[in-house]
N, C-alpha and C positions, 0 to 999 in steps of 0.2 A: 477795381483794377481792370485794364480792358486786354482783351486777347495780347495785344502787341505788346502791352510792360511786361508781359509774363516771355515773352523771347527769351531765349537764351543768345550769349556773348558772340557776336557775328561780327566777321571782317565785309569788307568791300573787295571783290572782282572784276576786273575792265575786261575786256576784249573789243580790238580791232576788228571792224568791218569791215569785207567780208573776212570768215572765218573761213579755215582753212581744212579741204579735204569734204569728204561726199560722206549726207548723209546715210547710212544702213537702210536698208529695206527692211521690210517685217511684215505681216501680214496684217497687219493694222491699218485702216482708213483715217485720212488725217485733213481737218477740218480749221475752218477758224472759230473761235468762240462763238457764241452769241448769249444774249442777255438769258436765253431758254433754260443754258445749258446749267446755269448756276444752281439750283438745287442737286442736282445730280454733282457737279465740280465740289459741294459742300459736301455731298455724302465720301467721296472719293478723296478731298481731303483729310477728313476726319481719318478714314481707313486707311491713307497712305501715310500719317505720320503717328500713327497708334503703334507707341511703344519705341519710337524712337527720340536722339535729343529734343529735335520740331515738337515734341506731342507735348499741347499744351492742357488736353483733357477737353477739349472744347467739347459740346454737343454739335449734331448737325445745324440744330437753329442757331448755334452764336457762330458755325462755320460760313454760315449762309447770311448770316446778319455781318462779318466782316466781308465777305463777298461782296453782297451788297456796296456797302461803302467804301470798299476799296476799287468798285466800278466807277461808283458815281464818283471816284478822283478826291474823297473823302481824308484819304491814309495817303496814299503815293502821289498823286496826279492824276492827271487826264489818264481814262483807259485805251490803250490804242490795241480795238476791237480785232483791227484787217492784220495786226501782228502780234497777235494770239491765237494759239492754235491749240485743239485739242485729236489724242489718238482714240480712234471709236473704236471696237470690239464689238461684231452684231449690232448692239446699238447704243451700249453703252459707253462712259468713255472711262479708259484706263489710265489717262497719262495727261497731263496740260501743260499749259504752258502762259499765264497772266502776263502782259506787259503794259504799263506805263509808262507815261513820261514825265520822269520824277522832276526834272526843270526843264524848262526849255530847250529842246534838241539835245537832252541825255535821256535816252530811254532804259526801264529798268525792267528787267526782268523780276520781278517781286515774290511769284508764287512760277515752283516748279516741282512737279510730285505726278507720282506711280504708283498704282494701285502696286502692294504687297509681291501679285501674283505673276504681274505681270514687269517686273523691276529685270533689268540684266537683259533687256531683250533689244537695246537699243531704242527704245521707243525715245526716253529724254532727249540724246542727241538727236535725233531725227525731227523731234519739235523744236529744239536750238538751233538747228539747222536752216529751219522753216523760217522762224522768228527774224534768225540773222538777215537770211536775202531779204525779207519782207523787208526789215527794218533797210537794208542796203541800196532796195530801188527803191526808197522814201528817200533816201539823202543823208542816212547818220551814217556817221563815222566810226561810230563806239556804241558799247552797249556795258551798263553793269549789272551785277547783281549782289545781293547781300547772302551768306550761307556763314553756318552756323559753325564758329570756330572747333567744334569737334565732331561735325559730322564729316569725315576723314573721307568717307567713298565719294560724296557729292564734290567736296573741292579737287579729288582727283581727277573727277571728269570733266570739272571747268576747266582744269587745266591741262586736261587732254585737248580740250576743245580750243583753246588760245586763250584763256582768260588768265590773269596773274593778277594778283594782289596788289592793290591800290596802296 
């Protein structure tokens, strides 16, 4: 059984491009991925969804082995690198942001997680934020995402953010 059949029961989120309102400040440096960053992104997923509905019990290597193939457009689609962005802390990173393009001109937000410590500080929206213009001067229209029908905080702030249920 591979990381994704072990999901728990997730809706669909839309949001219209651009999205509405300015993202937070924070005292976090914010970057776009790169292929570097995914050891580290595998270690910070493991710890940002440890203990909650997302925690699927992965190790870092099967977090990093779906990493992996969810770059290489394996699981979702094409990775679209320049609208993904990750928040740095010194140098590590606390907060991402993975997008794909799950079909052609629908880009999906797939992976979005925070380190434990650093949750509640605005860092999410500020990477959504990012995502969105990125994705807005490329030309899309929409963006979705899938979130876990009972992780109740995340789909509040999708929908702080403009997104509504598909």
């Amino acid at each position: 059984m591979s990381l994704l059949d072990r999901l728990p029961a997730r809706i669909v989120m839309i949001a219209d491009l651009p999205i509405i309102g300015e993202a937070p400040s924070s005292e976090s440096t914010y970057r776009t991925v790169t292929p570097d960053d995914l050891p580290a992104l595998a270690e910070l997923l493991v710890v940002a969804y440890a203990g909650t509905v997302d925690d699927l019990n992965e190790s870092p290597e099967e977090a990093l082995d779906y990493l992996h193939k969810r770059t290489r457009g394996e699981i979702v689609g094409p990775m679209l690198w320049d609208c993904s962005f990750v928040a740095v802390q010194r140098i590590a990173p606390v907060a991402a942001v993975l997008t794909s393009e799950e079909n052609p001109g629908k880009p999906l937000l797939g992976d979005v997680y925070t380190h434990p410590d650093w949750q509640r500080r605005g860092l999410a929206t500020a990477l959504i934020h990012l995502t969105a213009n990125a994705l807005h001067e490329r030309g899309y229209k929409e963006m979705t995402l899938k979130v876990a029908i009972a992780n109740t905080d995340a789909r509040r702030l999708y929908e702080r953010l403009g997104f509504r249920s598909q």
